[in-house]
C-alpha positions as CSV (number, residue, x, y, z in Angstrom):
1,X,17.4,10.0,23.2
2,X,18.7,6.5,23.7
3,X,16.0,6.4,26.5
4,X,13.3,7.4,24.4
5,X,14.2,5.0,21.6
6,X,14.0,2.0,24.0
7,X,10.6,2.7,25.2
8,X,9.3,2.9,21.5
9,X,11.2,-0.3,20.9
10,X,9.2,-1.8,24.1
11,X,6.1,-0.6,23.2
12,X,6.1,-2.9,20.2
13,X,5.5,-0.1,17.1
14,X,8.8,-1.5,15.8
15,X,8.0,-5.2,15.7
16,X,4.5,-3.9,14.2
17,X,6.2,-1.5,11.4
18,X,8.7,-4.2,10.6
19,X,5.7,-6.7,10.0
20,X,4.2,-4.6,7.5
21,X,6.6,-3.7,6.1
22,X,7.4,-7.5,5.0
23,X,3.8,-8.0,4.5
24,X,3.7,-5.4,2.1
25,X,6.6,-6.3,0.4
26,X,5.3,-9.5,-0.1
27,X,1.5,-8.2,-1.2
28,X,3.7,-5.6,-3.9
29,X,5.1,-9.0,-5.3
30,X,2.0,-11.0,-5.9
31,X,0.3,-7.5,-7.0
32,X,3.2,-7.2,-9.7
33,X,2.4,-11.0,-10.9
34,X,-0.5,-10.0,-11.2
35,X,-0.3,-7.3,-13.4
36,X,2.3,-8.8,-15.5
37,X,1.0,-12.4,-15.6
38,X,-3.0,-12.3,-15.5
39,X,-4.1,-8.6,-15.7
40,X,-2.2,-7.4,-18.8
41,X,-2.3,-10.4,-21.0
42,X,-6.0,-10.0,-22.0
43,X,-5.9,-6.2,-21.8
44,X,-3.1,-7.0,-24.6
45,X,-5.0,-9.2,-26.4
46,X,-8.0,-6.5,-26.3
47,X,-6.4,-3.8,-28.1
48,X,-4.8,-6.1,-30.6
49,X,-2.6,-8.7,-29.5
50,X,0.3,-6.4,-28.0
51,X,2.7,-7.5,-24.9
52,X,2.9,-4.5,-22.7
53,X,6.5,-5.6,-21.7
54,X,7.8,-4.8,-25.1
55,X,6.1,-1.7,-25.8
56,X,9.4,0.6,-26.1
57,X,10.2,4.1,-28.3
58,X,13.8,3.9,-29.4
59,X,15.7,6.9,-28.3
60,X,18.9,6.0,-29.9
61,X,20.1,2.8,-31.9
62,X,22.5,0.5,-30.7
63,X,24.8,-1.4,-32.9
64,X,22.4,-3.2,-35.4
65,X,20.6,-0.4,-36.8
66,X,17.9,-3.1,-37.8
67,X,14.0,-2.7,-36.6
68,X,13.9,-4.0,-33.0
69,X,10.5,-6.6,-32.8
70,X,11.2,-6.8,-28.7
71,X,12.7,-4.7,-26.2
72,X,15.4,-7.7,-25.8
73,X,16.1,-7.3,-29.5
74,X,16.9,-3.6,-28.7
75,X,18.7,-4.2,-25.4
76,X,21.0,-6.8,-26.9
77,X,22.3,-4.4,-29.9
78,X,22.7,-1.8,-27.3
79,X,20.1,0.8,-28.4
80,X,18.9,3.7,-25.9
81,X,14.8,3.1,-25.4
82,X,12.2,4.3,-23.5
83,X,10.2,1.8,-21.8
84,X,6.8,3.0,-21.2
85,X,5.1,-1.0,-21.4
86,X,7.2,-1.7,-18.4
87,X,5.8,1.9,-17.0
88,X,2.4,1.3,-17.5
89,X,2.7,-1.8,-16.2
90,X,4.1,-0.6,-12.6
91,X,1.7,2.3,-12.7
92,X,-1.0,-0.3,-12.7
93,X,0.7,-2.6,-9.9
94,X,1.0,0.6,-8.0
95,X,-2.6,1.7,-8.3
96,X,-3.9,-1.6,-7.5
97,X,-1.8,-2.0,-4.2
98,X,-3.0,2.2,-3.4
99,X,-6.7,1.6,-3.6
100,X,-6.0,-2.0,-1.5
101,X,-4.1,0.0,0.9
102,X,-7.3,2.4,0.8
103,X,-9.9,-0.3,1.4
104,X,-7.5,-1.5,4.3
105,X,-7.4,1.9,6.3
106,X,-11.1,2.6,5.2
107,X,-12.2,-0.5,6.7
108,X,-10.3,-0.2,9.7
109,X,-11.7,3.3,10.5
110,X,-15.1,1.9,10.2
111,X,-14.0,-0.5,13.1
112,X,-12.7,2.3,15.3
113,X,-16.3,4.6,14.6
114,X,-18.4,1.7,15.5
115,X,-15.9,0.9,18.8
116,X,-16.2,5.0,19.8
117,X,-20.0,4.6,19.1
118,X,-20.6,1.6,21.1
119,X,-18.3,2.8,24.2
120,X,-19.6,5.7,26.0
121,X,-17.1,7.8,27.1
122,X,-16.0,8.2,31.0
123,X,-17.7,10.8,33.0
124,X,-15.4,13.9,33.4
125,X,-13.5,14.0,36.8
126,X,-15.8,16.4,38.1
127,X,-18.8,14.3,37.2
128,X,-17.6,11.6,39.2
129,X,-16.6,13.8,42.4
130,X,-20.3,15.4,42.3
131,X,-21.8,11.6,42.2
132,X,-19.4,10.7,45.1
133,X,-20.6,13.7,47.2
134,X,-24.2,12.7,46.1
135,X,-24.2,9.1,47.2
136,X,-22.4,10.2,50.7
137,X,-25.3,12.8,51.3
138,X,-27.8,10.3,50.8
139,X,-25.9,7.8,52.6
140,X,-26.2,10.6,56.0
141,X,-29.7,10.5,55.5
């Protein structure tokens, strides 16, 4: 086993997993700005001026019974909420990293039809032998 992991370590599919796995960490974090700094902003402003972050149903109230105006509010008198703003939020950052994902392995499918088009494939083992006989006969004469 230790054999075998060796020769997948040599063959460079760890180096390669580990680099996408940073990169993608890296591509979540921008995608989360994203959403929480550019994309939802306007969408709040759209359907009437709300901040996604603090969108919140409280479960259970904390210690100052009082209406919480922002999920800090809430958090800081120690009520029990349900954060579906932050949900929708990572839902969204989630579905905008998926489809990038998807237009990565789409377009890198196209790239491996157009390299199996262009290449024909080898002839077959007994194509070649039969060729090989061919030449030699007409090489005798």
């Amino acid at each position: 086993m230790l054999k075998e992991f060796k020769e997948f370590a040599a063959k460079g599919n760890v180096l390669d997993m580990a680099v996408g796995v940073i990169v993608g960490a890296a591509f979540a974090t921008i995608v989360s700005s994203f959403v929480a700094d550019i994309l939802m902003p306007p969408i709040g402003l759209v359907v009437g001026n709300v901040d996604f972050s603090d969108l919140f149903l409280v479960l259970k109230r904390g210690a100052n019974a009082g209406p919480y105006l922002t999920l800090a509010q809430a958090r800081e008198a120690g009520a029990v909420t349900l954060n579906y703003g932050a949900f929708l939020s990572k839902v969204l950052s989630f579905l905008i990293v998926a489809f990038s994902v998807f237009l990565v392995v789409r377009g890198f499918n196209r790239l491996k039809k157009q390299d199996a088009a262009a290449a024909p494939p080898p002839p077959s083992p007994e194509v070649t032998l039969l060729t090989e006989i061919r030449d030699s006969l007409k090489a005798r004469g």
